[in-house]
C-alpha beads as a LAMMPS data file, in Angstrom:
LAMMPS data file: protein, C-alpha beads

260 atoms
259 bonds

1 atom types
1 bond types

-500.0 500.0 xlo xhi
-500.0 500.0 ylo yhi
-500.0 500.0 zlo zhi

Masses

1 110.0

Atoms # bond

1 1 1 -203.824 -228.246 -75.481
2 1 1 -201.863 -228.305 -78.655
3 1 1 -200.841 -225.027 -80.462
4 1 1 -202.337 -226.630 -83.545
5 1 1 -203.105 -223.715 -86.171
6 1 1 -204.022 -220.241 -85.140
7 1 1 -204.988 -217.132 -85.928
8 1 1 -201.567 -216.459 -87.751
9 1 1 -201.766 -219.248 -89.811
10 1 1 -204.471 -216.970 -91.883
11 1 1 -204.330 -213.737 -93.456
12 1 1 -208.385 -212.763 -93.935
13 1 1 -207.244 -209.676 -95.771
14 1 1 -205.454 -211.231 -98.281
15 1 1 -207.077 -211.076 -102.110
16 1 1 -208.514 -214.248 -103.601
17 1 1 -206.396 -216.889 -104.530
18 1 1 -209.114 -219.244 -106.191
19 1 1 -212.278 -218.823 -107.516
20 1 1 -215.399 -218.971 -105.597
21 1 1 -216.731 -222.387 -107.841
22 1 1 -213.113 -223.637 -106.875
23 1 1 -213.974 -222.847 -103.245
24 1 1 -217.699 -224.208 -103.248
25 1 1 -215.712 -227.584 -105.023
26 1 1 -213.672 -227.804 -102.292
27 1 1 -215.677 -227.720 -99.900
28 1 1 -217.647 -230.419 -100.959
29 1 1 -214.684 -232.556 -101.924
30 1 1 -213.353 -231.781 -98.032
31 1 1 -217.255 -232.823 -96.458
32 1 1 -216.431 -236.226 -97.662
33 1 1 -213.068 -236.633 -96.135
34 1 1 -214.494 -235.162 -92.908
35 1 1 -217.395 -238.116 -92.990
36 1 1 -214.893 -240.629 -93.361
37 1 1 -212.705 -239.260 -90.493
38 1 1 -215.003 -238.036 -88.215
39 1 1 -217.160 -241.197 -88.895
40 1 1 -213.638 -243.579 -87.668
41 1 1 -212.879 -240.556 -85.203
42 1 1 -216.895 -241.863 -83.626
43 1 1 -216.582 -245.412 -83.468
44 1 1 -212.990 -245.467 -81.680
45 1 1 -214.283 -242.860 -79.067
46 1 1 -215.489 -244.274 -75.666
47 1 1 -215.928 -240.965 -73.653
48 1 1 -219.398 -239.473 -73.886
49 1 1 -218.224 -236.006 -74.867
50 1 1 -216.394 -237.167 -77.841
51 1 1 -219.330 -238.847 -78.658
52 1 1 -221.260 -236.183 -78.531
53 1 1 -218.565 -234.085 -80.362
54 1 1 -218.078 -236.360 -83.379
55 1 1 -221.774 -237.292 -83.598
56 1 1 -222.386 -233.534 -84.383
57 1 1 -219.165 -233.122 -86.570
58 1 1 -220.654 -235.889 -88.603
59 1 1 -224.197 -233.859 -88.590
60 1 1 -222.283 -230.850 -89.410
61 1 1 -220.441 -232.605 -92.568
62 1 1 -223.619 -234.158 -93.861
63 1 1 -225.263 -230.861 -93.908
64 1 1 -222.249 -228.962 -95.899
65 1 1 -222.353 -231.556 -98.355
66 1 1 -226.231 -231.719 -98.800
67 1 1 -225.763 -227.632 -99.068
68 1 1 -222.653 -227.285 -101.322
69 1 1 -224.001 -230.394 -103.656
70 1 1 -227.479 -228.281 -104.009
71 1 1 -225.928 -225.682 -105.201
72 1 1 -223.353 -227.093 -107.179
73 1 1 -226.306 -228.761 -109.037
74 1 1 -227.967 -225.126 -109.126
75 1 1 -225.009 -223.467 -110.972
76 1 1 -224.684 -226.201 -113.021
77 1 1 -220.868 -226.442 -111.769
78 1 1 -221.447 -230.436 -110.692
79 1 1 -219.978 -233.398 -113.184
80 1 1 -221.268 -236.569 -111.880
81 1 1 -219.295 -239.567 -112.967
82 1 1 -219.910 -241.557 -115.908
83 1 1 -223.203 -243.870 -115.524
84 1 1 -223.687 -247.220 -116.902
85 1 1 -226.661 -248.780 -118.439
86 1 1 -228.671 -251.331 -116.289
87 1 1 -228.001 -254.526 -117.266
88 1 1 -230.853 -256.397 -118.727
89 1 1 -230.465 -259.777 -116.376
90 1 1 -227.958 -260.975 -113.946
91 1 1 -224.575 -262.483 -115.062
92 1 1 -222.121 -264.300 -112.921
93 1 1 -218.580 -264.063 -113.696
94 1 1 -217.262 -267.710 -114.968
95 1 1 -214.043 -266.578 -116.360
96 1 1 -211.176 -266.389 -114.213
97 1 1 -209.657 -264.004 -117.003
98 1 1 -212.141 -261.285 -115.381
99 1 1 -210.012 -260.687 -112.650
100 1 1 -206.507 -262.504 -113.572
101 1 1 -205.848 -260.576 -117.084
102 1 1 -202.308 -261.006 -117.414
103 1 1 -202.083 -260.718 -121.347
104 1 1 -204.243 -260.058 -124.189
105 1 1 -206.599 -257.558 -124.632
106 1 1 -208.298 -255.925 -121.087
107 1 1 -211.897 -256.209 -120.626
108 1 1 -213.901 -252.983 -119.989
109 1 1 -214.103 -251.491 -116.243
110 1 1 -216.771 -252.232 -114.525
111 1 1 -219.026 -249.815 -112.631
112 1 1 -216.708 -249.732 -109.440
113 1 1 -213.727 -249.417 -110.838
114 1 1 -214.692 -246.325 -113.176
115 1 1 -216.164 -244.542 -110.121
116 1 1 -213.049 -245.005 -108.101
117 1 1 -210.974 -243.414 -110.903
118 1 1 -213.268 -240.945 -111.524
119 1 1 -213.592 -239.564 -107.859
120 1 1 -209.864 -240.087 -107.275
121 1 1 -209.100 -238.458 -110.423
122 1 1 -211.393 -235.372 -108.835
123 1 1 -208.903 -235.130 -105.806
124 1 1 -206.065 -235.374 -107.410
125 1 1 -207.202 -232.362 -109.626
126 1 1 -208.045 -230.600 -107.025
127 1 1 -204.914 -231.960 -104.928
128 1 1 -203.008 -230.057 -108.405
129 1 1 -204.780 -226.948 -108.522
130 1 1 -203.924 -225.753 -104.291
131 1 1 -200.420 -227.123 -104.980
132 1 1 -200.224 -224.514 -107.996
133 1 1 -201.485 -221.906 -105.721
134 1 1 -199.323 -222.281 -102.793
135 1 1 -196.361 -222.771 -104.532
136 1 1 -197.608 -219.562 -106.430
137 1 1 -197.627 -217.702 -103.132
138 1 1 -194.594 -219.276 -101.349
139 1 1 -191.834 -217.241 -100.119
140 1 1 -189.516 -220.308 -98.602
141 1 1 -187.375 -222.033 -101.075
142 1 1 -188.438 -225.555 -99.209
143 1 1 -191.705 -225.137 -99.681
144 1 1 -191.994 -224.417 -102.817
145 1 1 -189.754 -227.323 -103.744
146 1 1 -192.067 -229.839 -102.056
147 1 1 -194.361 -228.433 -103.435
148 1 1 -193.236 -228.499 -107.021
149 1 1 -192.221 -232.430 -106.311
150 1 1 -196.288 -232.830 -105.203
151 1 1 -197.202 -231.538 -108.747
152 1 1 -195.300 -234.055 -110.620
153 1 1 -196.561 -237.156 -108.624
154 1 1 -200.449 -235.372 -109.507
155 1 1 -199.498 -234.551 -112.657
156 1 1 -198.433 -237.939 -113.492
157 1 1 -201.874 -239.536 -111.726
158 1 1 -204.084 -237.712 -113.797
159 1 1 -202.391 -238.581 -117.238
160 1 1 -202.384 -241.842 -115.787
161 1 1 -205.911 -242.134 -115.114
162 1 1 -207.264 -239.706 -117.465
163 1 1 -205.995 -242.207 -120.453
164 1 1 -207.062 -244.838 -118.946
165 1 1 -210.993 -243.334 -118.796
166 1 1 -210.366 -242.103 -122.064
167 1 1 -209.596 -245.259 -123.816
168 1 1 -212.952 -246.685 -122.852
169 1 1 -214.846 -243.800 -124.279
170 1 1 -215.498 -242.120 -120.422
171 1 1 -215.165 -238.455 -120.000
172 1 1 -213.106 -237.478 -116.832
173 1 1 -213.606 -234.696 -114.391
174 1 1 -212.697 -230.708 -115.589
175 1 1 -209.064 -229.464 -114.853
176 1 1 -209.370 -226.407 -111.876
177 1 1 -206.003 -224.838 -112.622
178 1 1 -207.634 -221.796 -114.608
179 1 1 -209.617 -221.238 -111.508
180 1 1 -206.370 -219.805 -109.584
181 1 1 -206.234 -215.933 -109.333
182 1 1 -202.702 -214.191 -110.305
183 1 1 -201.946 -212.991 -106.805
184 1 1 -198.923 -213.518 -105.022
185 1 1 -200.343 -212.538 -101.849
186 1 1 -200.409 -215.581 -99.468
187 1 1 -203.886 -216.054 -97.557
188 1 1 -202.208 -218.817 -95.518
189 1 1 -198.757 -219.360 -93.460
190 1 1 -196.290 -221.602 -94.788
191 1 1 -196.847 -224.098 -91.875
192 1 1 -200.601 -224.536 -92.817
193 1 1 -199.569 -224.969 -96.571
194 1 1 -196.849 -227.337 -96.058
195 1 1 -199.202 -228.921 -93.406
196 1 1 -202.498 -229.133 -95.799
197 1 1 -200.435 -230.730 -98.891
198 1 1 -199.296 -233.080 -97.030
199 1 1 -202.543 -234.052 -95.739
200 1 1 -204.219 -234.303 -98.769
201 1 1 -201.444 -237.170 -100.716
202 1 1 -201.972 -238.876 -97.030
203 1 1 -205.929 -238.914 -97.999
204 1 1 -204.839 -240.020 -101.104
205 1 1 -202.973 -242.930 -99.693
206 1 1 -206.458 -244.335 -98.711
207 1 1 -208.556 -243.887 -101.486
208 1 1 -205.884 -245.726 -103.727
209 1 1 -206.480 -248.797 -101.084
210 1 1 -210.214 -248.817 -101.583
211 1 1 -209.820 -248.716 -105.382
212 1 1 -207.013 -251.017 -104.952
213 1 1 -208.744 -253.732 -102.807
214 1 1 -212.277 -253.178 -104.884
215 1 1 -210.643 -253.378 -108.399
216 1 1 -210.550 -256.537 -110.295
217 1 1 -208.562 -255.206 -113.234
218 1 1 -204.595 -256.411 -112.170
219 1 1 -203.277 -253.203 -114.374
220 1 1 -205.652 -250.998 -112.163
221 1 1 -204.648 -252.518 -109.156
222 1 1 -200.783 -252.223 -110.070
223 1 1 -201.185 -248.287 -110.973
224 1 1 -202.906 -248.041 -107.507
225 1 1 -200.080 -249.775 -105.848
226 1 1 -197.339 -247.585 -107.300
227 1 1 -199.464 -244.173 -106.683
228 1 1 -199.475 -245.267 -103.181
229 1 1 -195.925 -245.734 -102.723
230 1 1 -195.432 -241.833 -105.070
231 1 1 -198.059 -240.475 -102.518
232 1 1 -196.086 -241.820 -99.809
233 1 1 -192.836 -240.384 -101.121
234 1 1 -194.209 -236.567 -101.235
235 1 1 -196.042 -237.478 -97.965
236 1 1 -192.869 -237.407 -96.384
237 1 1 -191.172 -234.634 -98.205
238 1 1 -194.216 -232.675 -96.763
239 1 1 -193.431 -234.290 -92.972
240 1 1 -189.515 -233.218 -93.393
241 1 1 -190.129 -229.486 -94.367
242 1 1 -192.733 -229.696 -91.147
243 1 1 -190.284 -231.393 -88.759
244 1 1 -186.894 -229.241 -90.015
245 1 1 -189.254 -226.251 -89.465
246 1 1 -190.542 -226.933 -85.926
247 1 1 -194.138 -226.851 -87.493
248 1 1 -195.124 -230.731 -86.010
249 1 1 -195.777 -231.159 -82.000
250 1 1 -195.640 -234.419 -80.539
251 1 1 -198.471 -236.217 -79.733
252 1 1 -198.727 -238.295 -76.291
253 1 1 -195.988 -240.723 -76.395
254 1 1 -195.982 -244.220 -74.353
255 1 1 -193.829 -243.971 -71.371
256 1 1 -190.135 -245.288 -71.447
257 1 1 -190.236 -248.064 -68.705
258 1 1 -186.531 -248.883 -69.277
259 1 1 -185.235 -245.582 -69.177
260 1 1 -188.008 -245.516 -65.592

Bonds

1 1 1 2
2 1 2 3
3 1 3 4
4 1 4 5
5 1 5 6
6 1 6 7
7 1 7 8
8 1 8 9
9 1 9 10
10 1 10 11
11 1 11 12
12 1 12 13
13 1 13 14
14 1 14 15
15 1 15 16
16 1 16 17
17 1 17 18
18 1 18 19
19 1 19 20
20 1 20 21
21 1 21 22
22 1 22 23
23 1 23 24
24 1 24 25
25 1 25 26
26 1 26 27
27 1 27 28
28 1 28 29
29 1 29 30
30 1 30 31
31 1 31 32
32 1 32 33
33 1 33 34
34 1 34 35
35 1 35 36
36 1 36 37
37 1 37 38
38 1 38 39
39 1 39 40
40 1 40 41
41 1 41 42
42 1 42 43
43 1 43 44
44 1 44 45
45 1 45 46
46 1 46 47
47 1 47 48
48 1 48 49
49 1 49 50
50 1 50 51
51 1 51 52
52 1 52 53
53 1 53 54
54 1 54 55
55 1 55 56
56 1 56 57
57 1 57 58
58 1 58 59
59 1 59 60
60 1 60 61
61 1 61 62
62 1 62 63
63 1 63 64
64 1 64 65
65 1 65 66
66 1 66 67
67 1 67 68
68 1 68 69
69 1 69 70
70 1 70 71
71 1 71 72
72 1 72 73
73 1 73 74
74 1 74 75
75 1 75 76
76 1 76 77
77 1 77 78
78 1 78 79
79 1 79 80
80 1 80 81
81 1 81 82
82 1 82 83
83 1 83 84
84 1 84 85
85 1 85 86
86 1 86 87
87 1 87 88
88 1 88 89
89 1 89 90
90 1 90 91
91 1 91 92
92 1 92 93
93 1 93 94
94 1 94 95
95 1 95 96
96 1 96 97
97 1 97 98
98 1 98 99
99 1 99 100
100 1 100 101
101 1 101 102
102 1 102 103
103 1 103 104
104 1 104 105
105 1 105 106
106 1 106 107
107 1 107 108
108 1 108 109
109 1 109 110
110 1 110 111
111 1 111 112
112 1 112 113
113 1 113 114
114 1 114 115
115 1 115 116
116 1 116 117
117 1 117 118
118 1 118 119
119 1 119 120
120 1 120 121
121 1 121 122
122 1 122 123
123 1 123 124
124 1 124 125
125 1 125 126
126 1 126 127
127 1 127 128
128 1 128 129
129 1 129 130
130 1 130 131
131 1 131 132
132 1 132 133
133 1 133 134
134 1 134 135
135 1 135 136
136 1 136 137
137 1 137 138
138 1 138 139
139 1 139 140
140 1 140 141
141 1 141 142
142 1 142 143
143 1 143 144
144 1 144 145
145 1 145 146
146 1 146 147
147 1 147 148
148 1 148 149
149 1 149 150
150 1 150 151
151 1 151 152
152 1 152 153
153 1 153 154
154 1 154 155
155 1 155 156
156 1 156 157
157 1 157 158
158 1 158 159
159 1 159 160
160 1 160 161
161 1 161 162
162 1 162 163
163 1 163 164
164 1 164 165
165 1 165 166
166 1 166 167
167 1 167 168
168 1 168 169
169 1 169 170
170 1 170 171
171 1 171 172
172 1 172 173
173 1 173 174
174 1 174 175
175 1 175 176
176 1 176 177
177 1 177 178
178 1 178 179
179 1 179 180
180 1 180 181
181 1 181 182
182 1 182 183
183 1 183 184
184 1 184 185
185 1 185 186
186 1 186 187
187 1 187 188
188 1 188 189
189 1 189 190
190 1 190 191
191 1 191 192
192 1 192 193
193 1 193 194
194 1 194 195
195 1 195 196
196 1 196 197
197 1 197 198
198 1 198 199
199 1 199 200
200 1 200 201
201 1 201 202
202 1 202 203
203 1 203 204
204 1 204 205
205 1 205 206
206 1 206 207
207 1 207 208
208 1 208 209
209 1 209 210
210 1 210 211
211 1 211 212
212 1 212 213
213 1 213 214
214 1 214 215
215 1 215 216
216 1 216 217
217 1 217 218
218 1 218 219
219 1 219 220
220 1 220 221
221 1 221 222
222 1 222 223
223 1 223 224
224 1 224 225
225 1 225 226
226 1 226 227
227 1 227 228
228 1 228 229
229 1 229 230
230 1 230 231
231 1 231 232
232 1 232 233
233 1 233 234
234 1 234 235
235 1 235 236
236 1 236 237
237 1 237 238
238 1 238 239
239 1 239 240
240 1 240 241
241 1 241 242
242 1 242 243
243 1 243 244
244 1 244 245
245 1 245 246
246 1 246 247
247 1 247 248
248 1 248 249
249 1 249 250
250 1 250 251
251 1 251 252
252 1 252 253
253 1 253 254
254 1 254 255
255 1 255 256
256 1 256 257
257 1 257 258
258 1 258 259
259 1 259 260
């Protein structure tokens, strides 16, 4: 069994670091990248008890997110993303300039491609506001640096973004840095910090390849291209502190037949 994170990893009698609407938004935000993996974690599992185990993790995410959305909705603490008016008829695109705008003035984003920025927008806000907070409560010099290089790369996402929504007249998702405490007091070890910051630019990494792949805007798919390849950078920033620190285990490794 791997060591993983234990008990250690969390101080339960530490103060508050965020918010409890911070909290209830990250929990939802987290439901949804838990459908997505344990959804892929399902369909590539061909023994019956992780079946069984990933068809209830999926049952167990659905019903966090129908619970944390209800009340989200009931405190009034939900901002859905912008919504467009029906069109009146159906029109098919018959200019290539649609999709290959090289110069000139860009047409307006369509329905997909505002919802991708909005909801990745809404991570990387998130993403910005536990970066904040760990490198608030950090006591190791590496960590905090990683994580101060992390808050650039979101920093520079959601002025990217954010402009970009703005331009067009579309309201963006609210900023949750004001929803960090002032304590110093770290709730969680360095390890799971390091660890969970990491994770969430990897995330990142694939919701910049849907937008990516479902955008038909070149600039938008050129700004997803080079987040990627930031994400990727502070990704492995994140993997370095882990390795230098002895924080990563190795998974099950082929066997060497040459060496054999």
């Amino acid at each position: 069994m791997p060591n993983g994170f234990t008990n250690e990893d969390v101080d339960l009698h530490a103060p508050p670091l965020f918010t409890d609407s911070f909290w209830l938004k990250y929990l939802h935000d987290m439901t949804i990248h838990g459908l997505s993996g344990y959804g892929i974690s399902f369909s590539v599992s061909v023994c019956r008890d992780l079946r069984d185990y990933y068809h209830q993790c999926n049952l167990d995410a659905m019903e966090i997110y129908n619970r944390s959305l209800d009340l989200l909705l009931a405190k009034n603490l939900y901002v859905p993303a912008p919504y467009f008016l029906n069109p009146k008829k159906q029109e098919p695109i018959t200019d290539l300039t649609y999709a290959l705008d090289f110069v000139g003035k860009q047409r307006f984003l369509n329905a997909t491609e505002a919802g991708n920025i909005y909801f990745n927008l809404r991570k990387s806000m998130a993403t910005k506001a536990l970066l904040i907070a760990f490198k608030q409560v950090s006591k190791r010099k590496d960590v905090r640096k990683v994580m101060e290089t992390g808050l650039d790369v979101a920093h520079k996402h959601i002025e990217l973004y954010s402009s970009i929504m703005h331009e067009e007249n579309l309201h963006t998702p609210p900023l949750l840095d004001n929803e960090i405490t002032t304590s110093t007091h770290a709730p969680f070890s360095e390890k799971l910090m390091t660890f969970h910051a990491g994770a969430m630019f990897k995330v990142a990494i694939t919701y910049y390849a849907t937008a990516m792949t479902t955008s038909m805007r070149l600039n938008i798919v050129g700004h997803c291209e080079a987040c990627i390849l930031r994400d990727l950078k502070v990704a492995g920033r994140c993997s370095e502190v882990m390795i230098k620190n002895g924080w990563i285990e190795k998974p099950p490794e082929a066997s060497d037949r040459k060496q054999m």
